[in-house]
N, C-alpha and C positions, 0 to 999 in steps of 0.2 A: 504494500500500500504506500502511496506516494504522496506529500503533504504539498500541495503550490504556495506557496508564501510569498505574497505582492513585494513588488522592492519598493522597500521602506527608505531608502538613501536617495533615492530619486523622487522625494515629495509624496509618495505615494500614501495612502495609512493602510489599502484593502491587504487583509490578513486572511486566508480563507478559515470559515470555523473547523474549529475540530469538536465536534461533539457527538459522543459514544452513541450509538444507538442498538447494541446488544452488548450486554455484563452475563459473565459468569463465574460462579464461588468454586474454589478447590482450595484444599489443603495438603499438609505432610506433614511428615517427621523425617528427619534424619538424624545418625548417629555418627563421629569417627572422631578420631584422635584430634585432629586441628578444628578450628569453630569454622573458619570459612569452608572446608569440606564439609561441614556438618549440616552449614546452610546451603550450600550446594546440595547435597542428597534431599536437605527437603523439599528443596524449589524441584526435582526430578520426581519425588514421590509425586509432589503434585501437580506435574507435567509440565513444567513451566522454566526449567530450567534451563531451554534452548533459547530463551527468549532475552532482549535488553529490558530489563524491569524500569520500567520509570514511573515511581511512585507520586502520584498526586493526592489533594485530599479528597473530601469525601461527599460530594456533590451526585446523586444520580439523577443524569440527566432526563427531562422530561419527554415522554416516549421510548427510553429506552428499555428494551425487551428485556426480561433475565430468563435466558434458558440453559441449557442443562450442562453439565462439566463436557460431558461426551462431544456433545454439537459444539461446546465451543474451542474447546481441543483441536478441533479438524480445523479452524479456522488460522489457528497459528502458523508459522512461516519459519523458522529455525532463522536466527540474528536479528529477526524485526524488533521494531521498538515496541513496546508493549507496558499502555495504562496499567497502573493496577492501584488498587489500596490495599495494603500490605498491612498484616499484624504478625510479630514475630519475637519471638522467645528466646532464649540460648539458656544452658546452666551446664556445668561440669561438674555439679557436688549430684553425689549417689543418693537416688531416691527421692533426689527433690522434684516435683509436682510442678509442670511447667506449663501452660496452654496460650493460645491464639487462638484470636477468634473475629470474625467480619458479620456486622450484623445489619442488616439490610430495613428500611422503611420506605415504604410504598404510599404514597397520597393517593386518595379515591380521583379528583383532578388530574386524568394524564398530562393535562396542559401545566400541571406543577413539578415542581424537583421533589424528589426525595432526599433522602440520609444513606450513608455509610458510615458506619462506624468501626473503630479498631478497639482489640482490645488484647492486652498481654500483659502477662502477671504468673506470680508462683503462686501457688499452694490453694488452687481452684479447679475441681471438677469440671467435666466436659458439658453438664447442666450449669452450674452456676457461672461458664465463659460464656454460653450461649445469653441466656440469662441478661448477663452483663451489657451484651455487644447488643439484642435486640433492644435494651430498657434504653442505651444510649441515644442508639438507630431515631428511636421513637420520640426521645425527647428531643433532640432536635429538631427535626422534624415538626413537635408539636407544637414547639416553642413560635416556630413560622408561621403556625396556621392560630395562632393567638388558642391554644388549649395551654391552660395552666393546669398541674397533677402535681401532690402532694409529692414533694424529692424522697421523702421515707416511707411513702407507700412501698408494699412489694412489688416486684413487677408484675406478677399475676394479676395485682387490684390494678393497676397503671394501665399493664393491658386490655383489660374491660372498659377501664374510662377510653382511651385513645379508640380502641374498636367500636364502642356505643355512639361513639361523637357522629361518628358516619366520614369522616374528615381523613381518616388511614386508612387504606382499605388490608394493607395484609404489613407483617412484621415477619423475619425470617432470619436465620444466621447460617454460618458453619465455623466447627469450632475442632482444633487440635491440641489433644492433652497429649503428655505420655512422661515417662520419671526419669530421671536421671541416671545414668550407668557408671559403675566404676570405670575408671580411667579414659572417658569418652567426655565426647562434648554432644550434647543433645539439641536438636534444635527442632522448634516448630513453626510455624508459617502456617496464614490461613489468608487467603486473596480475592478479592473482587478484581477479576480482568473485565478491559473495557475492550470493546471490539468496534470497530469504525465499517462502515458499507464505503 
């Protein structure tokens, strides 16, 4: 895929847009002695490791489709540059509890943006990063569409409110745990790739 970029030096300002119009979530884990192999094996577990990652933040653009890890896999190109929001973990101490996780919010208005959010931290369950990433997703998100939700509610109650509003139509994540191994470095990765037509 090919970006035209107006020349800016000769007076110009037309920039062509770049905006995503298919997203999709995958994750990994990888293990190995050095940390940068370690993020390497993850970014491969989760297919993505041929790709130039160029992480932005957390905007989903309006119309953009999210389909399936599978279908968007075919769509990669081995050295292309490639959007993502990336949440990403490391730890080298034995047995410690490591996750990532990308949690997605969707506006009932396809003509609005939604949310992506990141989320990485020790010593949280594969429920409680998901958890995490969607309550984030959503508050954002809510914040936009003027819904205020108690910050110490659970996400459960949060997610009733933000759902009954009529205003979010869906909340979604993907999340990678996994513990720490003696004399490795452990890493997790969880990604929203953006795909361009």
């Amino acid at each position: 895929m090919v970006f035209v970029v107006g020349n800016l030096f000769s007076g110009g300002s037309d920039v062509t847009s770049m905006v995503p119009t298919k997203v999709f979530l995958t994750k990994g884990v990888g293990r190995h002695m050095y940390q940068l192999k370690s993020f390497e094996e993850a970014l491969r577990d989760a297919g993505v490791a041929q790709q130039n990652l160029v992480q932005v933040s957390s905007i989903l653009p309006p119309h953009c489709k999210i389909i399936s890890r599978e279908k968007g896999l075919q769509y990669l190109e081995p050295g292309a540059i490639c959007h993502c929001v990336m949440a990403r973990c490391d730890s080298n101490e034995h047995g410690r509890l490591i996750a990532s996780a990308v949690g997605v919010a969707v506006p009932k208005d396809k003509n609005k943006w939604g949310y992506l959010s990141e989320v990485h931290g020790h010593g949280m369950n594969r429920q409680q990063t998901e958890d995490m990433a969607e309550d984030l997703a959503a508050g954002m998100l809510g914040t936009t569409l003027g819904l205020e939700v108690d910050p110490n509610q659970a996400w459960s109650e949060k997610e009733q409110v933000y759902k009954s509003s009529g205003l979010i139509i869906r909340t979604s994540s993907i999340a990678q745990t996994a513990r720490g191994e003696k004399d490795l470095w452990t890493t997790t990765v969880a990604l929203a790739v953006f795909l361009f037509d």
